[in-house]
DODOTI-297068 format. One record per residue (C-alpha): residue number from 1; residue in one letter; chain; x, y, z. Coordinates in steps of 0.001 Angstrom, whole numbers, plus 500000, padded with zeros to 6 digits. Layout:
! DODOTI-297068
<node n="NUM" res="a" chain="A" xx="X" yy="Y" zz="Z"/>
...
This chain:
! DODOTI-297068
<node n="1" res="x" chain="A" xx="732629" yy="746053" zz="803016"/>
<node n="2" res="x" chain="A" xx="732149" yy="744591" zz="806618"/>
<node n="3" res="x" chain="A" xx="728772" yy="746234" zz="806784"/>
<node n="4" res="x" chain="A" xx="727751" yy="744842" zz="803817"/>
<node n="5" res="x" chain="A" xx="729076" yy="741202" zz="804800"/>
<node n="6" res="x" chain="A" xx="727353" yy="741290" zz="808021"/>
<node n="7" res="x" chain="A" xx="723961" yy="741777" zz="805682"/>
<node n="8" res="x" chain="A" xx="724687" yy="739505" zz="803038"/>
<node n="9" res="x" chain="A" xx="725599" yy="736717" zz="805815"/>
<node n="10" res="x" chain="A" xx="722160" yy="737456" zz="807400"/>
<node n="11" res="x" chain="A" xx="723588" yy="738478" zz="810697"/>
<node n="12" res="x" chain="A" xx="721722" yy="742009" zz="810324"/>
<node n="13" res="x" chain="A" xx="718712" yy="742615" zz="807712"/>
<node n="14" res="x" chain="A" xx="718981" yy="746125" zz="807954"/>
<node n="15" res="x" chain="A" xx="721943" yy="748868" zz="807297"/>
<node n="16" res="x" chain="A" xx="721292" yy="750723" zz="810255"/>
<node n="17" res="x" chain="A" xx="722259" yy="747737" zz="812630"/>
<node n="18" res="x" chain="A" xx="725272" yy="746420" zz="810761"/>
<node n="19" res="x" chain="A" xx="726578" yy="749868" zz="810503"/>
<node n="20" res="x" chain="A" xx="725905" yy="750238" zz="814793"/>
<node n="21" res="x" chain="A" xx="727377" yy="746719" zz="815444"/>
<node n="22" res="x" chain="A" xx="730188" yy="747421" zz="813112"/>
<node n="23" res="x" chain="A" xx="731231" yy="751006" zz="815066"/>
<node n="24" res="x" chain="A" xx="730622" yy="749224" zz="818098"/>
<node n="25" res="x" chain="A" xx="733133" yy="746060" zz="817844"/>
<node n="26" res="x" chain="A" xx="736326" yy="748517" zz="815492"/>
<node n="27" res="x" chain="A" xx="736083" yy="751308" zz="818960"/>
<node n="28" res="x" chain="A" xx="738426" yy="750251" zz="821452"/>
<node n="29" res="x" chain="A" xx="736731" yy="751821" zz="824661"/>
<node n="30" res="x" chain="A" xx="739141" yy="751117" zz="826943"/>
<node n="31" res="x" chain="A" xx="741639" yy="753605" zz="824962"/>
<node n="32" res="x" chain="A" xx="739335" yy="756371" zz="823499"/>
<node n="33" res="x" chain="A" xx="735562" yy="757011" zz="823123"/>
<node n="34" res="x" chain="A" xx="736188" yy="758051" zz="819573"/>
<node n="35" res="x" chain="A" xx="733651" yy="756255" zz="817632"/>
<node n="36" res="x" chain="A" xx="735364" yy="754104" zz="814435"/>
<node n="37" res="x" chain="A" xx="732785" yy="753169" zz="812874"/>
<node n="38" res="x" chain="A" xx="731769" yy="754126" zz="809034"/>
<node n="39" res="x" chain="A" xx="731523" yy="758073" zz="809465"/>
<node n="40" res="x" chain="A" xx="731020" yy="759342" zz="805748"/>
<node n="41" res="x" chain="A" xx="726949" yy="759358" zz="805402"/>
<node n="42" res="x" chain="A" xx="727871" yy="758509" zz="801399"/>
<node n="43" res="x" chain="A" xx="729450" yy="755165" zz="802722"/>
<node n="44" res="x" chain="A" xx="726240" yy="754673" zz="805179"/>
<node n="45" res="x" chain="A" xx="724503" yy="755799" zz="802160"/>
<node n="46" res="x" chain="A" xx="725941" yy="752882" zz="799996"/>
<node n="47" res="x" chain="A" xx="725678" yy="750408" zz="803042"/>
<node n="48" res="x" chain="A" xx="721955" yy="751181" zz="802996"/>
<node n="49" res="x" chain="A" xx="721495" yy="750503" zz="798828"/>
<node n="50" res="x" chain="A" xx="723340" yy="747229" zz="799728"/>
<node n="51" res="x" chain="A" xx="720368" yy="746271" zz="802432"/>
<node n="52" res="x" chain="A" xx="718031" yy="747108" zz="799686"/>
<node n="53" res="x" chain="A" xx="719756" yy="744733" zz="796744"/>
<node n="54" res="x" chain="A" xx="719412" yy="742018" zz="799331"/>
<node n="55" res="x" chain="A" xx="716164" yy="742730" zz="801505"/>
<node n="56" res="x" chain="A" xx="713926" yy="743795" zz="798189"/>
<node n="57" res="x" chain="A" xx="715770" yy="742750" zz="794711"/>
<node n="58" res="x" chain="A" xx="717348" yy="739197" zz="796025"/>
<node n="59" res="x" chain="A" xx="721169" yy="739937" zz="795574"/>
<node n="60" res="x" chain="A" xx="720532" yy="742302" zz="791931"/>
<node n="61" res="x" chain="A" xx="720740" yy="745143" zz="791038"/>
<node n="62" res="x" chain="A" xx="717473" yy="747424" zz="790558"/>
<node n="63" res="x" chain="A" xx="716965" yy="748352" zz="786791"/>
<node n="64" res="x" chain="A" xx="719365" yy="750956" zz="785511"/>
<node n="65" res="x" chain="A" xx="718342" yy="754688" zz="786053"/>
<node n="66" res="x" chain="A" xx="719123" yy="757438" zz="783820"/>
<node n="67" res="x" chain="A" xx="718808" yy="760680" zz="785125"/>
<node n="68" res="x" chain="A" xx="719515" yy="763975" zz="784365"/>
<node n="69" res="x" chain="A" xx="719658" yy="767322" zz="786932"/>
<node n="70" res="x" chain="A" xx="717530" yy="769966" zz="786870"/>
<node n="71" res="x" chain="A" xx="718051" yy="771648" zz="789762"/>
<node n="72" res="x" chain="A" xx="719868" yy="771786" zz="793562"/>
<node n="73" res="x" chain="A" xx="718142" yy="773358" zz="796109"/>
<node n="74" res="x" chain="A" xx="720769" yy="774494" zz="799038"/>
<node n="75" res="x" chain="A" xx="718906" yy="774964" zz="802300"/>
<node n="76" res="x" chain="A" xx="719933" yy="777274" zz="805158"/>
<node n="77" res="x" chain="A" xx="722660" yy="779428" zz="803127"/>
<node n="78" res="x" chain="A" xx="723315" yy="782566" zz="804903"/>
<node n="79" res="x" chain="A" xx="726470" yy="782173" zz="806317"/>
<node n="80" res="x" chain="A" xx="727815" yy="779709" zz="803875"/>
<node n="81" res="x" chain="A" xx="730573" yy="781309" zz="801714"/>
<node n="82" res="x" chain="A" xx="729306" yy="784392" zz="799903"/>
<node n="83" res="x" chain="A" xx="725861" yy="783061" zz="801508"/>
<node n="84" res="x" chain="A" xx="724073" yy="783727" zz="798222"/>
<node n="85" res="x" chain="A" xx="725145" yy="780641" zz="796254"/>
<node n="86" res="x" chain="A" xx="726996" yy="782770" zz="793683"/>
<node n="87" res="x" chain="A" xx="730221" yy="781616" zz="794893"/>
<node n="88" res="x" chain="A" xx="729784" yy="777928" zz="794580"/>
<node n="89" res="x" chain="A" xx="730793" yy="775607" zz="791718"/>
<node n="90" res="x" chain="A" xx="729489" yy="772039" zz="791519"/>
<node n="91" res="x" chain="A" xx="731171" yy="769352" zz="789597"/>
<node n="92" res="x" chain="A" xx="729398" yy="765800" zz="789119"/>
<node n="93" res="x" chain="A" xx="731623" yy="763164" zz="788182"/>
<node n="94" res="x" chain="A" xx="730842" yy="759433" zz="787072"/>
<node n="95" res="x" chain="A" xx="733777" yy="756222" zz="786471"/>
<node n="96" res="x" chain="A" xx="736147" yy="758569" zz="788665"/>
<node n="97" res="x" chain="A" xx="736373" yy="761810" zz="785590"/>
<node n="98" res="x" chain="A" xx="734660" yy="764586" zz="785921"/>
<node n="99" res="x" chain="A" xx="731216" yy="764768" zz="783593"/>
<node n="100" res="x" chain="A" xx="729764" yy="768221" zz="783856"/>
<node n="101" res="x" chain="A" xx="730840" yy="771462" zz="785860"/>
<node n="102" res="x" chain="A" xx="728608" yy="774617" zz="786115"/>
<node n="103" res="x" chain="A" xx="728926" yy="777816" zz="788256"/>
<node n="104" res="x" chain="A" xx="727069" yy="781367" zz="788263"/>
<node n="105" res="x" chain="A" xx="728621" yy="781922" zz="784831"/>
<node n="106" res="x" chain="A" xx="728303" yy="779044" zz="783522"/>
<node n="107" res="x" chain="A" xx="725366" yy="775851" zz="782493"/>
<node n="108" res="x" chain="A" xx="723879" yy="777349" zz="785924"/>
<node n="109" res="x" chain="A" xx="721309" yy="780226" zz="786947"/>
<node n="110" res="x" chain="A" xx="721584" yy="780550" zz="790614"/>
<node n="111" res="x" chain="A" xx="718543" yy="782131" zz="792482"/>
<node n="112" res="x" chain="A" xx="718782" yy="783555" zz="795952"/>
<node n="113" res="x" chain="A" xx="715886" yy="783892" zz="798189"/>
<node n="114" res="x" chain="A" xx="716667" yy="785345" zz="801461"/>
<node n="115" res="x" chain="A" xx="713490" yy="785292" zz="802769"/>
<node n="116" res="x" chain="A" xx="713534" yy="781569" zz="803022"/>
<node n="117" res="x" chain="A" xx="717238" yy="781605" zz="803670"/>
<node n="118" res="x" chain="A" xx="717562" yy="779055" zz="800058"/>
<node n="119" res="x" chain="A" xx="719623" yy="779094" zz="797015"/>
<node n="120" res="x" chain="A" xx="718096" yy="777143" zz="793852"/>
<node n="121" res="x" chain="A" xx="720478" yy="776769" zz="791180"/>
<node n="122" res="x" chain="A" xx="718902" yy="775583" zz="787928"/>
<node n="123" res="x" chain="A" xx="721009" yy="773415" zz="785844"/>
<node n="124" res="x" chain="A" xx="721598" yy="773732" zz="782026"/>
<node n="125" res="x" chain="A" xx="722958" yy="770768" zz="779619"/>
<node n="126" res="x" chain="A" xx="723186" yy="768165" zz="782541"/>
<node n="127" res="x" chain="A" xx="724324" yy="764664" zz="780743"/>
<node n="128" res="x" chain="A" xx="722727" yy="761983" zz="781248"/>
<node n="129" res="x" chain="A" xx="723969" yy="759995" zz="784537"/>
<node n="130" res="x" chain="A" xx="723406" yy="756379" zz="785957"/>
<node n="131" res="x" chain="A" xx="724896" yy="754265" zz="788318"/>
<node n="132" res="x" chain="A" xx="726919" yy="755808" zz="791092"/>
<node n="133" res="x" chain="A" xx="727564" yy="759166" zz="790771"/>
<node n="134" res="x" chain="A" xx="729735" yy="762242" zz="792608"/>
<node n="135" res="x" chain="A" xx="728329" yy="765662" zz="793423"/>
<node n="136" res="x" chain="A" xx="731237" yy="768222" zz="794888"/>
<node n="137" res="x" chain="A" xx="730695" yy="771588" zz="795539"/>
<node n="138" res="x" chain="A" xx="733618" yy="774115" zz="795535"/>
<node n="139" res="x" chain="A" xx="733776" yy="777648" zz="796603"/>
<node n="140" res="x" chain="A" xx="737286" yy="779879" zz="797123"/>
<node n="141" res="x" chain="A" xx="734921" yy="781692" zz="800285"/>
<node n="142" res="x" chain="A" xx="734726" yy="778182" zz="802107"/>
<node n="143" res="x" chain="A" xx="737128" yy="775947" zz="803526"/>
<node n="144" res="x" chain="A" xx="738266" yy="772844" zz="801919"/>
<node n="145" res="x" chain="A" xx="738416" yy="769506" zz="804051"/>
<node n="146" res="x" chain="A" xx="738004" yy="766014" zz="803391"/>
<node n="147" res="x" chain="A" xx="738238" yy="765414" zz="798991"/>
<node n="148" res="x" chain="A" xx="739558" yy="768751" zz="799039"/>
<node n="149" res="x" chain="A" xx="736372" yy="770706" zz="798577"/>
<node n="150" res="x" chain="A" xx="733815" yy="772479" zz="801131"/>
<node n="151" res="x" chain="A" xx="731108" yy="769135" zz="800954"/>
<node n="152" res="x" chain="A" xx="730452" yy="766372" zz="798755"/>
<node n="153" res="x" chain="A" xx="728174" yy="763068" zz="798355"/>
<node n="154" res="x" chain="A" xx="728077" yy="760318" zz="796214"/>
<node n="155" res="x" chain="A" xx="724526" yy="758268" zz="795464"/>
<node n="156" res="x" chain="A" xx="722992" yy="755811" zz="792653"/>
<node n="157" res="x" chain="A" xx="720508" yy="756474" zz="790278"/>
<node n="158" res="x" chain="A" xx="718609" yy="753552" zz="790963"/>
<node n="159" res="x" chain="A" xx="717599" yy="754266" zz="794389"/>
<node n="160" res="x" chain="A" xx="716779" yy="757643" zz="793727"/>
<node n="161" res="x" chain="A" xx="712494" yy="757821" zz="794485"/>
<node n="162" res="x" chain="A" xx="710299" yy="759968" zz="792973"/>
<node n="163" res="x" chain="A" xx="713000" yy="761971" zz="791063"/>
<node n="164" res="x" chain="A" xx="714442" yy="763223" zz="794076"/>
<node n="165" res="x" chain="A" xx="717447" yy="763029" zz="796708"/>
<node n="166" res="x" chain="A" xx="717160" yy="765496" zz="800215"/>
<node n="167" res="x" chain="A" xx="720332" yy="765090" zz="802366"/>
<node n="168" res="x" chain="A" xx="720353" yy="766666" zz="805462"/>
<node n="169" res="x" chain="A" xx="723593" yy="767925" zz="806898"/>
<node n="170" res="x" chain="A" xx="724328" yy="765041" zz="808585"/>
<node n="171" res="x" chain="A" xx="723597" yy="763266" zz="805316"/>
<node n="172" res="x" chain="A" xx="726418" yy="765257" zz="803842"/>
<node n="173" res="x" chain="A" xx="730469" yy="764364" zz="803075"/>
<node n="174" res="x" chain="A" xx="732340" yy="766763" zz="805409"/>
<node n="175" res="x" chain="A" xx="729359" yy="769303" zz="806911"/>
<node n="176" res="x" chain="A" xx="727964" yy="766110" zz="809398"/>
<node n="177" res="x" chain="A" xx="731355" yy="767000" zz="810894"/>
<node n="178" res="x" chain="A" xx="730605" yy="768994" zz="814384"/>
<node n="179" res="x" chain="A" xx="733912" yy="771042" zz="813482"/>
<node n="180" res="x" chain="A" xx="732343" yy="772587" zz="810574"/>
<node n="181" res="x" chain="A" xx="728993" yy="773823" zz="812250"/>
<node n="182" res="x" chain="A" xx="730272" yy="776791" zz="812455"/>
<node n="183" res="x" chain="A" xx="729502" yy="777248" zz="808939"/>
<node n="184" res="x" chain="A" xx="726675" yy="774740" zz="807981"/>
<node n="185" res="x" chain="A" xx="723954" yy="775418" zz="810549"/>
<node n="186" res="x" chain="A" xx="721604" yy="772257" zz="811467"/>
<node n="187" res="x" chain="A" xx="718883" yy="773442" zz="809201"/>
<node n="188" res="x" chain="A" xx="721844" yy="773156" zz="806004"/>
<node n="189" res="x" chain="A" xx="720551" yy="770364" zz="803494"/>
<node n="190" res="x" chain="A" xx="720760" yy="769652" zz="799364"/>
<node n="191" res="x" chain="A" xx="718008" yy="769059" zz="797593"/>
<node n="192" res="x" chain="A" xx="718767" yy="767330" zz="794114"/>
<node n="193" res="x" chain="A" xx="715840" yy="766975" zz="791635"/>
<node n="194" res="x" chain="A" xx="715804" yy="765220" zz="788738"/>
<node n="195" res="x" chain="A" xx="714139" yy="764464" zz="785564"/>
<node n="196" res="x" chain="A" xx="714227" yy="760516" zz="784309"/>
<node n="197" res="x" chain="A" xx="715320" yy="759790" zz="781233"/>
<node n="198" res="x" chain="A" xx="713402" yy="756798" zz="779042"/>
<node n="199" res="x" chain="A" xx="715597" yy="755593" zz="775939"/>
């Protein structure tokens, strides 16, 4: 909300500077080096649309997006759970309830290819989603943290470009946390692709 201030008050045009001045003034140095700043990439993520409605759509919203999912693409598996993608469930949720879940065995046909080291699961029946939206990914072979589930993000349809959102692992809700690379290498990403829907 700060962030977001400091933009709409002109102090900063872009996200990336009210998000470093921001971490800079909250850490106390002279009692820890711990940054406390915004850490979750889906708040930097948000803080970034915000820079956007100002900078390019004068304080509106872009037009409404509907999208559906056809596919994830998980990057730089082996070693995550099962390391196959047949372990994971993903749940997207909208307005805080939970729209669509799919799995191996269900609304999902997961493909492994281990010579690229990537999982593609294709998505069956997505509904139709717009505005902000909630992607979770659950697994009983990973370790839950932060939201209770291995990794998360959150984004908004109408920023997505060209029907399609790449986060990194930094870009991710619990693996840009250096206590998890154990797990998600630096190579780990999601790759969401979408198909637009015109009513």
């Amino acid at each position: 909300m700060i962030c977001a201030y400091l933009l709409a008050s002109e102090q900063f045009t872009t996200a990336e500077d009210s998000l470093n001045y921001f971490g800079e003034q909250r850490t106390d140095k002279s009692t820890s080096n711990k940054y406390q700043g915004i850490e979750t990439p889906s708040q930097s993520r948000f803080v970034g649309y915000f820079a956007q409605v100002k900078n390019t759509y004068n304080l509106h919203l872009p037009p409404r997006k509907i999208l559906n999912i056809n596919k994830f693409v998980i990057y730089s598996i082996h070693g995550v759970g099962k390391g196959d993608g047949s372990d994971l469930e993903i749940q997207i949720m909208m307005k805080r309830k939970t729209v669509f879940s799919c799995s191996a065995s269900r609304y999902c046909k997961i493909v492994h290819d281990a010579e690229s080291d990537t999982v593609t699961i294709n998505v069956f029946n997505s509904p139709f989603l717009y505005d902000e939206v909630k992607v979770r990914f659950l697994s009983s072979a990973l370790p839950r943290y932060y939201d209770n589930c291995p990794f998360y993000f959150w984004f908004h349809t109408s920023f997505i470009q060209d029907n399609r959102l790449y986060l990194s692992r930094n870009e991710l809700d619990n693996p840009h946390k250096p206590k998890t690379w154990k797990i998600y290498d630096s190579d780990f990403a999601v790759e969401v692709c979408f198909d637009e829907i015109k009513l």
